[in-house]
ZAMARGU-4260 file (C-alpha; in steps of 0.2 Angstrom, whole numbers, plus 5000, padded with zeros to 4 digits):
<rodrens>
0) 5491/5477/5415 | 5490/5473/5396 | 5496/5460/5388 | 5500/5468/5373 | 5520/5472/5368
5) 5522/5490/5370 | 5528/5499/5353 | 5546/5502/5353 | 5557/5515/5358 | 5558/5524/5341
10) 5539/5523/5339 | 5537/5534/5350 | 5553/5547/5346 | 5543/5549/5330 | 5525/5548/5337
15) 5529/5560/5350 | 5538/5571/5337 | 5521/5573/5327 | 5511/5577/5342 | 5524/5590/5348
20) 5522/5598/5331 | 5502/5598/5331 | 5503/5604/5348 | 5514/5619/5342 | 5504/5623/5327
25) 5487/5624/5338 | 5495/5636/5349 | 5506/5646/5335 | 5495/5648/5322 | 5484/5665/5322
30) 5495/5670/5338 | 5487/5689/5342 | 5467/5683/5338 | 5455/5686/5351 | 5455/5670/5364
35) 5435/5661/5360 | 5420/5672/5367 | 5407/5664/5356 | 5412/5648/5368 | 5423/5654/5381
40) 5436/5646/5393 | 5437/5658/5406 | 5449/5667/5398 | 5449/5686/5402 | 5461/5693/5389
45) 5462/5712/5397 | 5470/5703/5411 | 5486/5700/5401 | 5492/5718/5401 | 5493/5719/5418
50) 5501/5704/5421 | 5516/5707/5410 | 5515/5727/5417 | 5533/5725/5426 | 5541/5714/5411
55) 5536/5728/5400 | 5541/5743/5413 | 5558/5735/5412 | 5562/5733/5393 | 5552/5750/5388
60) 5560/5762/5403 | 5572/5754/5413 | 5562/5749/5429 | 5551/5735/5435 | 5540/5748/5444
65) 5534/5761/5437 | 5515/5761/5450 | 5512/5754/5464 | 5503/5737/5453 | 5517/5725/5455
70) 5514/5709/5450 | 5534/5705/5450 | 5531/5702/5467 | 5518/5690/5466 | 5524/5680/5451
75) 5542/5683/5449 | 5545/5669/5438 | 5533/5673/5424 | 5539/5692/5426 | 5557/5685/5423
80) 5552/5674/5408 | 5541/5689/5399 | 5556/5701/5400 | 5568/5687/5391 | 5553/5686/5379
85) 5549/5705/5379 | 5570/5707/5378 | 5572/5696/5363 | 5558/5698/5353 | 5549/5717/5357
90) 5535/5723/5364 | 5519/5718/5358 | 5506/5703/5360 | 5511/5690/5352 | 5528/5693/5360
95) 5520/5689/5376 | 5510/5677/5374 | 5526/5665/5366 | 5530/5661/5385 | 5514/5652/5386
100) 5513/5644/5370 | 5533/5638/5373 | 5529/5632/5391 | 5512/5623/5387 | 5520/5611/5374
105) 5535/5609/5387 | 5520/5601/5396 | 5516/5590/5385 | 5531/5584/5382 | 5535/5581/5402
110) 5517/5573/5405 | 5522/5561/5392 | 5538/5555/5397 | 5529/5553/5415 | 5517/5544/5409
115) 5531/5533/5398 | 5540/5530/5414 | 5525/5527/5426 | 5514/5516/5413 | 5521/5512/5396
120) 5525/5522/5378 | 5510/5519/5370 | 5501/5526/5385 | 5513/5543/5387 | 5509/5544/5365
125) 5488/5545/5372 | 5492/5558/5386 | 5502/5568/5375 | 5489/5568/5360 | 5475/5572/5372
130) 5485/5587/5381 | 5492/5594/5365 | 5472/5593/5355 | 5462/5599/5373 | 5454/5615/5368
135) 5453/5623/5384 | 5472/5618/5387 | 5476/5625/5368 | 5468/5643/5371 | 5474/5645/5388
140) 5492/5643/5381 | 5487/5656/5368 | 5487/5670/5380 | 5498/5678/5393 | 5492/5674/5408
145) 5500/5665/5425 | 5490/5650/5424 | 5499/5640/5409 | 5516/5644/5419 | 5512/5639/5434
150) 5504/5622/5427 | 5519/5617/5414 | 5529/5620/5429 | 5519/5606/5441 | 5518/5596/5422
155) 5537/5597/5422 | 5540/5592/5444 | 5529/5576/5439 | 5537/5572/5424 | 5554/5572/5433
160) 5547/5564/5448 | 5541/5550/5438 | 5559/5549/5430 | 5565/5548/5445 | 5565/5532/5446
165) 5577/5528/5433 | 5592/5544/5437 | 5588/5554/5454 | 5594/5569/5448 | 5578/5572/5438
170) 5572/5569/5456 | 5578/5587/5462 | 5574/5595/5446 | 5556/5588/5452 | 5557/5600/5468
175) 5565/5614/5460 | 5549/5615/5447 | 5538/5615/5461 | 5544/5631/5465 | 5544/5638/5450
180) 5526/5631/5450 | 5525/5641/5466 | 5532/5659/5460 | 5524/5658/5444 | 5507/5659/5454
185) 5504/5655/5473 | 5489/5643/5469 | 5503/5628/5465 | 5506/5629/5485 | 5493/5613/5486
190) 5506/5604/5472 | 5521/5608/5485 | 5512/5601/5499 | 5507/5584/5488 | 5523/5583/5483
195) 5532/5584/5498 | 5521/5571/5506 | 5522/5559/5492 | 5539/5560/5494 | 5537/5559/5513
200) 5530/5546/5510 | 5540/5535/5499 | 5554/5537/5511 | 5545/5530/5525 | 5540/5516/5513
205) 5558/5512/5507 | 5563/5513/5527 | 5551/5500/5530 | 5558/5489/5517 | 5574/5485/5516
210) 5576/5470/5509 | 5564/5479/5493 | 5577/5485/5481 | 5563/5496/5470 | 5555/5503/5487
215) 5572/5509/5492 | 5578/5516/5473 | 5561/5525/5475 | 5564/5529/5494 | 5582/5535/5489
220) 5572/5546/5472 | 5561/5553/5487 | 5575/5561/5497 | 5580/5570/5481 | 5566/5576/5477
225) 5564/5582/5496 | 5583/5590/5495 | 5577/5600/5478 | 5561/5606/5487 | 5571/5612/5502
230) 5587/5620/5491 | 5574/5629/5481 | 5564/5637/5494 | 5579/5642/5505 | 5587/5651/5489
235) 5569/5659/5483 | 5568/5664/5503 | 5587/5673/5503 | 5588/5682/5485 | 5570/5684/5484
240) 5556/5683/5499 | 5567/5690/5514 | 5573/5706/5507 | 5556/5711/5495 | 5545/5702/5513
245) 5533/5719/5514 | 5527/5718/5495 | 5529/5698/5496 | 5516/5697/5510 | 5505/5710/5502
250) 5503/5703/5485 | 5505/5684/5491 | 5492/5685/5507 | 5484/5703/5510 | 5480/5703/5491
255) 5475/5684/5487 | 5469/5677/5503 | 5461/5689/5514 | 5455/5698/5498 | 5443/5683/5494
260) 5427/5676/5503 | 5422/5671/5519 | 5428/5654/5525 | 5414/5648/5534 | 5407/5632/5535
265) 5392/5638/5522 | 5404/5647/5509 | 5415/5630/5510 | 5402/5621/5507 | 5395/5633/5494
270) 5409/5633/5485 | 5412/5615/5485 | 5396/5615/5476 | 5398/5628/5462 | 5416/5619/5456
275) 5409/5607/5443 | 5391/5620/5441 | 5396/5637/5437 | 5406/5634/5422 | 5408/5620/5408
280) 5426/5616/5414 | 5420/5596/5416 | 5407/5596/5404 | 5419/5600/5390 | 5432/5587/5392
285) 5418/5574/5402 | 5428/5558/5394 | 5445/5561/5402 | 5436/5567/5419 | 5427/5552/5420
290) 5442/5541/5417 | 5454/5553/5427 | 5443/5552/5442 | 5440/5533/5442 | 5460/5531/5441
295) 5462/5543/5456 | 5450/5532/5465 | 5457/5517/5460 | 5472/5519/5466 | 5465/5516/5483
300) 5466/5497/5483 | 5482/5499/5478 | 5490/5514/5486 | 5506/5505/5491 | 5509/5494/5476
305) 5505/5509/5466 | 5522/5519/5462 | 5526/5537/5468 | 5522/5548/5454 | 5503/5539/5452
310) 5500/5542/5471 | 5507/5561/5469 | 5493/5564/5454 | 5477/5556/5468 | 5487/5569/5478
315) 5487/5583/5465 | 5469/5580/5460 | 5463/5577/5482 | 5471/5594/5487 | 5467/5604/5471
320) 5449/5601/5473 | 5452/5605/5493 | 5463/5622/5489 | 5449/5629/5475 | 5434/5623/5488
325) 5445/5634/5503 | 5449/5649/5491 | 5441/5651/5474 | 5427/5641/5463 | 5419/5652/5454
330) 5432/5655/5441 | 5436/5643/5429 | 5454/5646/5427 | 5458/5639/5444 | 5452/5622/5438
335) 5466/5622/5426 | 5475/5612/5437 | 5467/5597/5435 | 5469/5596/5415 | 5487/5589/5414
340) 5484/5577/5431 | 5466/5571/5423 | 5477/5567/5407 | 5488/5557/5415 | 5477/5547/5426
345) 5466/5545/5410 | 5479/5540/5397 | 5486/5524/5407 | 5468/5518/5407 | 5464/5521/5388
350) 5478/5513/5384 | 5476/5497/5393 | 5489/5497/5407 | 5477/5502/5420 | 5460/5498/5424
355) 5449/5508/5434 | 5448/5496/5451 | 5462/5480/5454 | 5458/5464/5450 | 5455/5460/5470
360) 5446/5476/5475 | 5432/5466/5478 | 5439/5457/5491 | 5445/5471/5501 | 5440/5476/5518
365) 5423/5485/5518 | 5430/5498/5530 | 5442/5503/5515 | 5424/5508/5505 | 5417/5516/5519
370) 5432/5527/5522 | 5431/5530/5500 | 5413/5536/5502 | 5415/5552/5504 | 5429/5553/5489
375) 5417/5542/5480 | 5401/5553/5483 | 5410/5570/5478 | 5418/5562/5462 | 5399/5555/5457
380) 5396/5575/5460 | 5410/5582/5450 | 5404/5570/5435 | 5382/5572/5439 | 5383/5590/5440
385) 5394/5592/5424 | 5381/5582/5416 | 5367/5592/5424 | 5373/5610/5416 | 5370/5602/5399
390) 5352/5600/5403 | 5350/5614/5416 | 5363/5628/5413 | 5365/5643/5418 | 5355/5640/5432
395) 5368/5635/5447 | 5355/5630/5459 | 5346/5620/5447 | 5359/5611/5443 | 5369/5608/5459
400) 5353/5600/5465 | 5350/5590/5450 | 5369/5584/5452 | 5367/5580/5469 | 5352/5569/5466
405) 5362/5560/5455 | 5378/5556/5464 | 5368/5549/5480 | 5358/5538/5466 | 5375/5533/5456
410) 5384/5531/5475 | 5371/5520/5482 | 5370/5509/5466 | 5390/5508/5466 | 5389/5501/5483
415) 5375/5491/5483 | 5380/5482/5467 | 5402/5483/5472 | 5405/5464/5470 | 5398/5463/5451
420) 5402/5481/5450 | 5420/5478/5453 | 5422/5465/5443 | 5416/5475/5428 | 5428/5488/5433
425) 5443/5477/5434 | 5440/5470/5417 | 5450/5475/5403 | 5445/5487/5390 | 5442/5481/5372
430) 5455/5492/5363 | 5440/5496/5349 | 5431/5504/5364 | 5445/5514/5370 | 5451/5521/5355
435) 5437/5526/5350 | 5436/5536/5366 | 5452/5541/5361 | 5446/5548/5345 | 5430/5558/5349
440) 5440/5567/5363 | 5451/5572/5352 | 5438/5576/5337 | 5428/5585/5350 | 5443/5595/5354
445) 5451/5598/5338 | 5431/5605/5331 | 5431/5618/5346 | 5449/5625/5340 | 5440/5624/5323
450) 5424/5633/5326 | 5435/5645/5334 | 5448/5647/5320 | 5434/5652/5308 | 5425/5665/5315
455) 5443/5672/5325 | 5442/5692/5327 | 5457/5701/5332 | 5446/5716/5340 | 5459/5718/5356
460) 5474/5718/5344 | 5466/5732/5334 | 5459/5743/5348 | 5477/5742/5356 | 5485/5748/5340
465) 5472/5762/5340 | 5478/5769/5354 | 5494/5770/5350 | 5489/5781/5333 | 5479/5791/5347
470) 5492/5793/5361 | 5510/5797/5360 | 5522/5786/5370 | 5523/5789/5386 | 5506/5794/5388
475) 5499/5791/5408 | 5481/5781/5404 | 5471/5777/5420 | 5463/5759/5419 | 5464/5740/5421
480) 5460/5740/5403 | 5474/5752/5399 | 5486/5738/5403 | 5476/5726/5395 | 5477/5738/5380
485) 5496/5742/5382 | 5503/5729/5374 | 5505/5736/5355 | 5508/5754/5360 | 5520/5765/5371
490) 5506/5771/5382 | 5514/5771/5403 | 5497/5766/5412 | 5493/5766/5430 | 5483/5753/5435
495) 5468/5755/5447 | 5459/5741/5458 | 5452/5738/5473 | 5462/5738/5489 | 5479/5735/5478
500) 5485/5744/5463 | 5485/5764/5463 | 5467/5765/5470 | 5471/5787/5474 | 5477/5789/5460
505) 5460/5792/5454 | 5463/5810/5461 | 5479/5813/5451 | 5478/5828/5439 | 5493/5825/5430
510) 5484/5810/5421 | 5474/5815/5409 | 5465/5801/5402 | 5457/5785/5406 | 5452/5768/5396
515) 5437/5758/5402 | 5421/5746/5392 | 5407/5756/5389 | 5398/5739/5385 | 5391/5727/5391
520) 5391/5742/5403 | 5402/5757/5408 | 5416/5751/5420 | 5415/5732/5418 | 5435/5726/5420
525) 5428/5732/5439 | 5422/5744/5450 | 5437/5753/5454 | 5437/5763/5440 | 5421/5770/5442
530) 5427/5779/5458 | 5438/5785/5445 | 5427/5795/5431 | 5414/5798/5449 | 5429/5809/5455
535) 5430/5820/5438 | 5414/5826/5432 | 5412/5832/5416 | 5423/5817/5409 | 5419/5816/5389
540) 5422/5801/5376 | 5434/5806/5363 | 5435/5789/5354 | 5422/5774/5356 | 5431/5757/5349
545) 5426/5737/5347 | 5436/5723/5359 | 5428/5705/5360 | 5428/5699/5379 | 5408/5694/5383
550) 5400/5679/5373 | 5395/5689/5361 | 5407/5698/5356 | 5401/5716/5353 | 5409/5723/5365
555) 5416/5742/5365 | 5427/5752/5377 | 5429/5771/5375 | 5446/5781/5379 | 5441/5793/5391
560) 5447/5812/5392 | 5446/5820/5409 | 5438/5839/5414
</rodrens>
């Protein structure tokens, strides 16, 4: 801990209050621009049609399902937050994407009173000026898309959780929000699990200690936050699982588990490979990773000291990395999860109330570091390979084995030189050095938003309103990219993908037109609809127009008339 007083209580009312208003300035200004291509984040901005489809189908013709593409049943929570958003404001972009600009600054401002509750105020001022300035967090809270929602949610369950501590009610709010985390998208299950074992967890710690009045106001915090996990699921399980199972189970496990690739023992460890290789997810906010991960693995030497919210974000970051390794690393939206956990680990260190290894971990046990190795050794990897892209991007194999080489070298020296190493570590940090961390991540961050802002587009915007001037309301259009371009007109689409969706629909004659890319080649939002234009030959281009989705941003899609 730091010897230096923490600033006071209205210091950080009025720091915070500036940050909030960056934040919401970042995310407001230029609100229906293309999301970056020149530099992307992994944003796919036709997927935002589709995901709002039901929301859209509700406030425009009455019904949730108008096709068989229901993503209500996948994400009812974001369904339900788009309609009050579609409801209140109108139809249109901008419109939709408000739900995630609104729910990423409630992240920031949860993560902040976590970390003011678990560390100090001056640290909660870091963590909320490095989440409300990180581009990747910024754009991805520009756009409609599951991802923000589902991570503000987890923001907002460790946020309480870490209040906890002081009233346990913000201890069942802390299991309700994993839920919504949950229903919001189905990735936030490994945030359930962490949860409910942290908690398990602290209960069993508090019961073991009952002559420790903090371990049994956390145990008591624990059971709370265990009762707001169970009340939630049992009432999302009556009013909503049990009596919508058949869709439920489609969308939740036919469609987004046995969908994906193999599990073998080679794709597992493929994939654990590709996570910090195929995209610049770590390289781009390499500071806070650094620090994040170092905190996460500090904690080891003092898991039990350590207090219930900092073991549940080692949690969040250990069984993140396990579920995107088990399901899904090759796209760079699922590493979203790590940004707000990353911030917080990081934020405590920066600030001085942590540092990254206890002043005694050189003492421990040296079966405690054997049993960190492999922890170690994949951390070293997550931060080698990140590096390696830099030099040797986008060659994956290249840079996998050039980030392997260097997390065995940057293990073995770690071990080999532990005494003098840890002692390093366990140092304070001169506050010159950390703020100046501090800075150029947020400098770094805040030039990205800028680069973007200059050369903005709104391509997508325009294209959509183009076919509005083209097509009357009501108008059936084939096509992913008809609900991605659905947003500023009345056109009904009918959404067609592979093995979910309307994938016979392809035959239907009472539609008569179809939206797809031509470039960067004919039928790139997926295969599904080139099934589509193979079934009626003789299909003609009545109008060519620009979108932005690939790096370069000269894209074009084509509204398609059929024989």
């Amino acid at each position: 801990m730091t010897d230096t007083p923490d600033i006071t209580n209205r210091q950080f009312v009025a720091g915070l209050l500036v940050i909030l208003l960056l934040a919401v300035a970042l995310r407001g200004a230029f609100p229906t621009a293309d999301p970056p291509w020149r530099a992307p984040v992994g944003i796919t901005w036709h997927d935002e049609g589709p995901w709002v489809h039901n929301a859209r189908n509700k406030v425009l013709w009455g019904e949730w399902s108008t096709d068989r593409w229901n993503p209500m049943y996948l994400a009812p929570v974001f369904t339900g937050l788009e309609y009050v958003a579609f409801e209140s404001f109108g139809v249109g972009q901008w419109q939709a994407r408000i739900v995630s600009m609104a729910m990423g600054t409630l992240a920031i401002l949860f993560v902040a009173l976590g970390v003011g509750a678990s560390a100090s105020r001056r640290a909660a001022l870091v963590a909320a000026a490095l989440l409300a300035c990180d581009h990747g967090w910024v754009q991805w809270n520009r756009v409609a898309l599951l991802e923000t929602t589902m991570v503000s949610f987890i923001a907002v369950s460790w946020g309480a959780y870490a209040l906890a501590e002081r009233h346990r009610a913000w201890a069942a709010l802390a299991g309700v929000a994993a839920w919504l985390a949950f229903f919001s998208k189905a990735s936030a299950a490994f945030y359930v699990v962490a949860l409910g074992l942290e908690a398990a967890t602290t209960v069993v710690l508090g019961m073991r200690a009952r002559d420790n009045p903090d371990l049994r106001n956390r145990a008591g915090a624990a059971l709370w936050t265990l009762a707001g996990l169970a009340i939630a699921a049992a009432l999302f399980l009556v009013f909503f699982a049990v009596p919508h199972w058949s869709e439920v189970r489609f969308y939740n496990w036919q469609m987004s588990v046995t969908r994906k690739p193999t599990y073998g023992v080679g794709a597992l460890i493929s994939r654990a490979s590709w996570v910090p290789a195929v995209n610049d997810f770590f390289l781009r906010q390499l500071p806070v990773v650094c620090l994040g991960l170092g905190g996460a693995l500090g904690l080891a030497w003092r898991w039990r000291a350590a207090r219930p919210a900092e073991r549940l974000l080692a949690l969040s970051v250990g069984l993140g990395l396990l579920e995107i390794i088990v399901h899904d690393a090759g796209n760079e939206r699922r590493l979203l999860i790590f940004i707000p956990t990353l911030v917080a680990l990081a934020a405590p260190i920066l600030a001085g109330d942590r540092r990254l290894a206890s002043v005694d971990s050189a003492g421990r046990p040296r079966r405690l570091a054997a049993v960190m190795a492999p922890c170690v050794l994949y951390a070293a990897y997550v931060v080698c390979a990140a590096l390696a892209r830099a030099a040797f991007a986008p060659h994956v194999r290249a840079t996998v084995w050039a980030g392997s080489m260097g997390a065995v070298a940057l293990t073995a020296g770690l071990y080999a030189a532990w005494p003098r190493v840890a002692g390093w570590l366990a140092r304070p940090r001169a506050p010159l050095f950390a703020n100046g961390l501090l800075l150029l991540a947020i400098c770094i961050d805040l030039v990205q938003y800028g680069q973007w802002a200059a050369i903005r587009t709104y391509k997508n915007v325009t294209a959509s309103t183009l076919v509005g001037q083209w097509l009357p309301p009501g108008t059936l259009v084939e096509g992913k990219l008809a609900n991605g371009l659905a947003l500023d007109n009345r056109i009904r689409p009918i959404f067609v993908g592979n093995g979910f969706g309307n994938d016979e629909d392809g035959l239907r004659d009472d539609v008569r037109y179809i939206l797809t890319y031509t470039s960067p080649r004919l039928g790139y939002e997926g295969s599904a609809i080139l099934g589509v234009l193979d079934a009626h030959p003789g299909w003609k281009v009545i109008h060519e127009f620009d979108v932005a989705e690939t790096p370069g941003g000269h894209d074009r899609a084509a509204l398609i008339e059929k024989p």
